[in-house]
N, C-alpha and C positions, 0 to 999 in steps of 0.2 A: 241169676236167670230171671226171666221176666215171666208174668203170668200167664197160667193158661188159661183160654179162651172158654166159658162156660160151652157146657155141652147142649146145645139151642140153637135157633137157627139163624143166631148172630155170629156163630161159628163160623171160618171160615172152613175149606171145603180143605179136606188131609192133603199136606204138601210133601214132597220128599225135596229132600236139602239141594238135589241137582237137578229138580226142574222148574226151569224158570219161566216155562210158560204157563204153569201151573200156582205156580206166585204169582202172577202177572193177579190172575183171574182171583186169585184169593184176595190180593190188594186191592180189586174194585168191588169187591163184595163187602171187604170191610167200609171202603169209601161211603156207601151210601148209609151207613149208619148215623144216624144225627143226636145222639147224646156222645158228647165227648168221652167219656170214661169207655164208654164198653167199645169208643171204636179204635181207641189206644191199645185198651188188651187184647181186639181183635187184631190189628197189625202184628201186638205182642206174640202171638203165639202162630205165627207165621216164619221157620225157618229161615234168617236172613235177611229178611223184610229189608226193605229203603226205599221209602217214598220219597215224593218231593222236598228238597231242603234240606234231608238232615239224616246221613245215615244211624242206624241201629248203632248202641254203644259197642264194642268190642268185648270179648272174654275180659281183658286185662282190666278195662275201664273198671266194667262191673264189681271186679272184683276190688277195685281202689275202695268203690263206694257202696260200699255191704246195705248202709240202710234205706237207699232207695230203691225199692222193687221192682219198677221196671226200668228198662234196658234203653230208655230214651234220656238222655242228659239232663241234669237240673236246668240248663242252661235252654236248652231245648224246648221244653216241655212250659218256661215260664214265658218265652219267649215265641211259641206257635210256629216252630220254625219248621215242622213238616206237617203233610195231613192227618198225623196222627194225632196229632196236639192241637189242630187248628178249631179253637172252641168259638168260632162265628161272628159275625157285627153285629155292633151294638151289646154285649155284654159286659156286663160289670167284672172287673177282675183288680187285685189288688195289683199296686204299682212300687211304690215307696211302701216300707214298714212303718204299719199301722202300731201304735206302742198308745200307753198311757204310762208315765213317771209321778206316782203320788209325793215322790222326794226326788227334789233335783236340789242340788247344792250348788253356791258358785264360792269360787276363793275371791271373787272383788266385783261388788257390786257396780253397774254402770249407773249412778243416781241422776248424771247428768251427761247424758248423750249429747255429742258436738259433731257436724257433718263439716268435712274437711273442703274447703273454697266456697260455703254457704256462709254468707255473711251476715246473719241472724241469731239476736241473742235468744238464749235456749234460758228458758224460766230455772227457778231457785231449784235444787238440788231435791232430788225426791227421795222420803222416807221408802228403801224399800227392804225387803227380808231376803237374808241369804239363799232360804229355802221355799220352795214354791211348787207348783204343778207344772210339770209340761207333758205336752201328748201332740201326736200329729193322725192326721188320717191323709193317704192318697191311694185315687182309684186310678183306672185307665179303663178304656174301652177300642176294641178297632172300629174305623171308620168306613173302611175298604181292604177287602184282600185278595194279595197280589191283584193290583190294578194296573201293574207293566212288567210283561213278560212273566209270565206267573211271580211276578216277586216285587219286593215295595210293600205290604202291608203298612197303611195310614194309621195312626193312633191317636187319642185325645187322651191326653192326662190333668191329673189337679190334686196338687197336695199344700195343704194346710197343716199350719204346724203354729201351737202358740204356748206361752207363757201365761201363764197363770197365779198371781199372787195371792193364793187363796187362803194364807194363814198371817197375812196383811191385816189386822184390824186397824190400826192407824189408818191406810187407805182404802179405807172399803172395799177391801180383797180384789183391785181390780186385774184384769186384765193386760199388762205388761207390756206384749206383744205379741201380734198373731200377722205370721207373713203365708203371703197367698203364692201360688205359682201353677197358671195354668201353662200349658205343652201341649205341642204337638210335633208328630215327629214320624219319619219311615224309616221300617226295618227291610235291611236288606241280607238275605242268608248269603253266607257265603261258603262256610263248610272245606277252606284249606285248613291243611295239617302241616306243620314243621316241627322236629325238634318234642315230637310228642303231645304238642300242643295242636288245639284245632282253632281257627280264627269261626266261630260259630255266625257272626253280624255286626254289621255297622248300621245304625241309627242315624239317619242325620234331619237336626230337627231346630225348634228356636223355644224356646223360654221365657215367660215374664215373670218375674216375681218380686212384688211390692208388699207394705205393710198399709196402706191403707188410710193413712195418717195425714194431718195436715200441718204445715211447716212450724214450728222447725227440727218436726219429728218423722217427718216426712223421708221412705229411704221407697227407690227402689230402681231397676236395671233391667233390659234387656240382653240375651244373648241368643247366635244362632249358634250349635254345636255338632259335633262328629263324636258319637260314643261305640268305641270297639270292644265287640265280646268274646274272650276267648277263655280258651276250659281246657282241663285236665285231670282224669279222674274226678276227685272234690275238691278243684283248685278251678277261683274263676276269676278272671281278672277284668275287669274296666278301665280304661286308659277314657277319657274323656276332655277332651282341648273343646275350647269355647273361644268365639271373639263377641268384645260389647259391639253391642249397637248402640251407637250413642243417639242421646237425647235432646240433645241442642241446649240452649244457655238455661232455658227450666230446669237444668239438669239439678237433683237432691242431693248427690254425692257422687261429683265428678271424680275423685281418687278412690274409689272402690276395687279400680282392678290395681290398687297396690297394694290391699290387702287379701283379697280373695285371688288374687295371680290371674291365669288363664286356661285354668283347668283341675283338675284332678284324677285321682287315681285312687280305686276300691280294690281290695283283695278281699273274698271269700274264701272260707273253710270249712270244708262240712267235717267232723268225726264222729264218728256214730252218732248218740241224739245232739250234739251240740252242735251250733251255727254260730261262729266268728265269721268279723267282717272288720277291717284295717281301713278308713278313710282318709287320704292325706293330698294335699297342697300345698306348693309355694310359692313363696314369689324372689323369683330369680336377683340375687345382690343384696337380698334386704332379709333380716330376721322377723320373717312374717310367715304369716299363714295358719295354717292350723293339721290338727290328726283328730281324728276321732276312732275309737274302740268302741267297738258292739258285741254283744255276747246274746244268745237266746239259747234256750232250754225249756222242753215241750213238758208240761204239767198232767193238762189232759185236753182232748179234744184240739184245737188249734191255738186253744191259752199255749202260753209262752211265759217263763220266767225273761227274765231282761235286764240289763242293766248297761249301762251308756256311759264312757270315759269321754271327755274332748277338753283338748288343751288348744290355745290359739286363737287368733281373730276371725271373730263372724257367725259366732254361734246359730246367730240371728240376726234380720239386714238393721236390727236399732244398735248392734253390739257390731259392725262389720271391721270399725276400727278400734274395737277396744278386744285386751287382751286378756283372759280369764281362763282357769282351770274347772270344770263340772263334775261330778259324778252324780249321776239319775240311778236309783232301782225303781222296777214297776213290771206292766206283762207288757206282752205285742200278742196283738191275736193275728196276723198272717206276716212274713218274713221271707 
């Protein structure tokens, strides 16, 4: 069950379950509240409620997923896919999991990265350490919303993610590698149901993401993509297909999409406090690609226990054709 609405005159006004002209008016009284939280549990505690984009969860839902409180979908709620959740432009919100990994391990170091149809010799073999730092940060913010037909929410994202040889004395504990990747992209709600499942939105957006580097360590790619979100109880699934844009003959690493494929595919898991999450890609005819395992478990406040499996090529765009096993422990503070 979702929360009730404090007793104040952010309250919505006593509804009974079969009058819907009476929710109507409850609905637009919660509308005009402008901090996101109190106007979510004013929806919340409205009888039936279904705003724009995204009905209320179901009894059954609810009951799948015990530890989230209110009655609007994870999916929902991270995603601003009704008025109840829709937290405004231009605000900062977490996008990709924010983590730090004080120990990341790899089973084969890549000492000397080679980009495949780059005809340039890559310097002597580099001193590096199995075990290192990694950590990433990405944000988002909306740009526009519903800017066609109440729907389309614009977005800007940017997440950073690096490598850190910080127990490196030999090389002056440098820096490894840090790959950049700014987005932007439209969310469009959709809110079919089949088979128990609800299709909640499709994304569709373009990607860049480089390291930064100059040759012949140089990697990076564009893509435009379609990301589909769909949910069940505490099951969420991403199906994500991309095509490169190619880059003409300065290309860094024209066989890239034979190891990163043309897509992937995320599965989440909520159980009580713990959050799994399955990352995996292939590429079709060829023993390539990669998985990745995530686990988080909440400590205190929005600290996160963490720990990161991934087997396969492309950890990172200097490792896209090399093949390595990792495991990371460390926190995430938002997931």
């Amino acid at each position: 069950p979702g929360h009730e609405a404090p007793a104040s005159a952010d309250a919505p006004p006593a509804v009974a379950q079969d009058d819907p002209l009476a929710a109507q008016q409850a609905i637009d009284t919660c509308r005009t509240l402008s901090d996101a939280q109190r106007r979510l549990i004013c929806y919340d505690a409205i009888p039936g409620a279904s705003v724009a984009g995204g009905p209320a969860l179901t009894d059954e839902e609810s009951a799948e997923e015990p530890a989230i409180p209110l009655r609007r979908s994870r999916m929902t709620r991270e995603w601003e896919l009704d008025d109840a959740t829709d937290g405004g432009e231009f605000r900062v919100r977490s996008y990709r999991p924010v983590y730090a990994l004080p120990l990341r391990y790899t089973t084969d170091r890549n000492r000397r990265p080679l980009a495949g149809g780059v005809d340039v010799l890559e310097p002597e073999p580099t001193s590096l350490d199995s075990v290192e730092v990694k950590f990433q940060v990405s944000l988002k913010t909306k740009l526009f919303d519903d800017p066609i037909a109440n729907n389309g929410d614009l977005w800007f994202g940017y997440t950073q993610q690096s490598n850190w040889q910080a127990y490196n004395t030999i090389e002056s504990e440098p820096f490894r590698e840090t790959n950049y990747a700014p987005e932007i992209w439209s969310t469009w709600r959709t809110g079919l149901s089949f088979g128990g499942w609800t299709w909640r939105f499709v994304n569709l957006g373009f990607v860049h993401q480089s390291n930064g580097r100059s040759e012949p360590r140089s990697r990076s790619w564009n893509r435009v993509y379609a990301n589909f979100g769909f949910e069940r109880g505490p099951w969420q699934v991403y199906v994500r297909p991309w095509v490169r844009v190619e880059e003409g003959s300065g290309d860094d690493n024209p066989d890239i999409e034979d190891y990163f494929g043309h897509g992937d595919l995320r599965v989440r898991w909520h159980r009580g406090s713990h959050d799994f999450e399955v990352m995996a890609r292939a590429v079709p005819g060829e023993r390539r690609g990669a998985v990745q395992f995530d686990w988080h478990y909440p400590l205190f406040g929005d600290l996160k226990a963490y720990l990161q499996l991934f087997h396969g090529y492309g950890e990172t765009l200097i490792d896209y054709n090399h093949r390595q096993s990792t495991i990371g422990i460390g926190v995430s503070l938002v997931q």
